[in-house]
C-alpha positions as CSV (number, residue, x, y, z in Angstrom):
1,X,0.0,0.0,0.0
2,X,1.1,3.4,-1.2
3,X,1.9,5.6,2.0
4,X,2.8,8.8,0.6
5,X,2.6,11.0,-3.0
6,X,4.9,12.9,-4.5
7,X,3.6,17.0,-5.6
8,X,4.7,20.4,-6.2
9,X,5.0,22.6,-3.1
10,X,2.9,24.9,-5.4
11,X,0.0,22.4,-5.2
12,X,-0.3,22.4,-1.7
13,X,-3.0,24.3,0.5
14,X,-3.9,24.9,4.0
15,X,-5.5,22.1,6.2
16,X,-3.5,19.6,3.5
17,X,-0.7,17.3,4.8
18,X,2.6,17.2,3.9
19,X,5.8,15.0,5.3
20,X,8.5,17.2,6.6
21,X,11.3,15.5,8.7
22,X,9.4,11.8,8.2
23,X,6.5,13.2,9.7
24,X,3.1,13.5,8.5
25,X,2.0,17.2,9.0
26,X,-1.3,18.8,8.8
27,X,-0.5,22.7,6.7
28,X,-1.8,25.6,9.0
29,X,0.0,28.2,6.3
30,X,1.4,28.9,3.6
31,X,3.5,32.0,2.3
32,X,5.0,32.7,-1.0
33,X,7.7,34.9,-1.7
34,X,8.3,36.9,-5.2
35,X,10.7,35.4,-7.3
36,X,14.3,37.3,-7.0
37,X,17.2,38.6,-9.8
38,X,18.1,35.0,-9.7
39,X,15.8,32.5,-8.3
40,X,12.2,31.2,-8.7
41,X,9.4,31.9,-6.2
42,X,9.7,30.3,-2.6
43,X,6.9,29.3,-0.7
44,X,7.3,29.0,3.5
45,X,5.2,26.1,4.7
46,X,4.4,26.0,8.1
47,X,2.9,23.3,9.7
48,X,2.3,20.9,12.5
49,X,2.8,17.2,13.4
50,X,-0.5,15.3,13.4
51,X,0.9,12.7,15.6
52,X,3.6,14.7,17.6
53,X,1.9,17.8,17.2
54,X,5.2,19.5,16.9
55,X,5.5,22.8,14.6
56,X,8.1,22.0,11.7
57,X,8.4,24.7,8.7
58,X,10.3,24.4,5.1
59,X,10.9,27.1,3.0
60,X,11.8,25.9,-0.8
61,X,10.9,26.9,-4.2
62,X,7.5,26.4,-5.4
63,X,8.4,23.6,-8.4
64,X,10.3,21.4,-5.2
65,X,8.7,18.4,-5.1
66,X,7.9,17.3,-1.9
67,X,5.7,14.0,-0.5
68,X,2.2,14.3,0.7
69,X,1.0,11.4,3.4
70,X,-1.5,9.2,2.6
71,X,-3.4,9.9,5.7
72,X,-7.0,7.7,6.0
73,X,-10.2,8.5,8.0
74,X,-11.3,5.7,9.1
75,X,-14.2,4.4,11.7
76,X,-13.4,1.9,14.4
77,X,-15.5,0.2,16.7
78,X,-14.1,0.0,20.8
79,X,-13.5,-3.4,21.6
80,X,-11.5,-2.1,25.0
81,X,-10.2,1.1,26.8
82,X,-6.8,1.0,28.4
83,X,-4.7,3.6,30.2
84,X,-3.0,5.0,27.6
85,X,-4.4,3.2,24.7
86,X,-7.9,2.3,23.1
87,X,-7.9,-0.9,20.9
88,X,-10.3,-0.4,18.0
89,X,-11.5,-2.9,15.5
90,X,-11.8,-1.4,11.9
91,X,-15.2,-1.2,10.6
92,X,-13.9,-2.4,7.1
93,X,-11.7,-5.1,7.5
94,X,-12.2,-5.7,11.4
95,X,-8.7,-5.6,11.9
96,X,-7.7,-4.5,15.7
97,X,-5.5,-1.2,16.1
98,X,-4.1,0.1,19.4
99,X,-4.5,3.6,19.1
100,X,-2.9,6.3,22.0
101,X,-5.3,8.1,24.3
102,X,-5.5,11.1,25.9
103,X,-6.9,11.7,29.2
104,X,-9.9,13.5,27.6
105,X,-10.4,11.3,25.2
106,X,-11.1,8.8,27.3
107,X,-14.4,10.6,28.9
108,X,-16.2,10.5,25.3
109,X,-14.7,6.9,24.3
110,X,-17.2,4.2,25.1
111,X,-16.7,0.3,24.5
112,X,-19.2,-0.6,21.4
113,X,-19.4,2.7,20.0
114,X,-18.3,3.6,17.0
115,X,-15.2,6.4,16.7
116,X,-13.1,7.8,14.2
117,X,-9.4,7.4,13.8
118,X,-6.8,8.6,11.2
119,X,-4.0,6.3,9.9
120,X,-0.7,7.6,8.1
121,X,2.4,5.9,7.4
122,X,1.6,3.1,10.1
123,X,0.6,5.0,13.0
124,X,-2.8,6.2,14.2
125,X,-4.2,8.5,16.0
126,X,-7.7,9.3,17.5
127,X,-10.3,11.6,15.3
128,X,-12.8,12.9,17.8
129,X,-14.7,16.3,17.3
């Protein structure tokens, strides 16, 4: 299974992912820069982590191609609720995944309901609004 695509930085919008330092990162802005004497347009991408929620930025010219992640919504059914993890089975092909919990997720998860989870590049990660 394909994990991530390859695009132009130019193709890229806000609320999009990109992989920056092998992470899959959700775009919360973009800037672009006029092109110089020399050079081509740059764009500034800043964005954050989706699993580590840490803020990474690149700054590159606009034609750079850079990789998108394949990131899935998916829905999950809670078979059990752990301390720090909820295993889910997946509603489509009922395989289990242990995904990682916050504290407040764990007041709105309920065993038997059905939640929503997002999976990129072999990690997960809860999905609730």
């Amino acid at each position: 299974m394909n994990m991530k695509e390859q695009v132009e930085i130019r193709t890229l919008k806000e609320g999009r992912y990109v992989i920056i330092d092998d992470e899959p990162c959700i775009i919360k802005s973009i800037s672009h820069s006029k092109p110089g004497k020399h050079g081509s347009a740059k764009a500034r991408i800043d964005a954050v982590g989706i699993f580590d929620s840490q803020k990474r930025s690149i700054v590159s010219p606009v034609t750079t191609k850079v990789y998108a992640p394949i990131v899935e919504r998916k829905s999950g059914q809670v078979l059990s609720i752990g301390q720090t993890t909820v295993q889910l089975m997946d509603l489509k092909d009922f395989s289990t995944v242990d995904v990682p919990i916050t504290e407040d997720d764990k007041g709105k998860l309920e065993e038997g309901k059905e939640v929503a989870y997002l999976s990129s590049m072999g990690k997960s990660k809860m999905d609730i609004r």
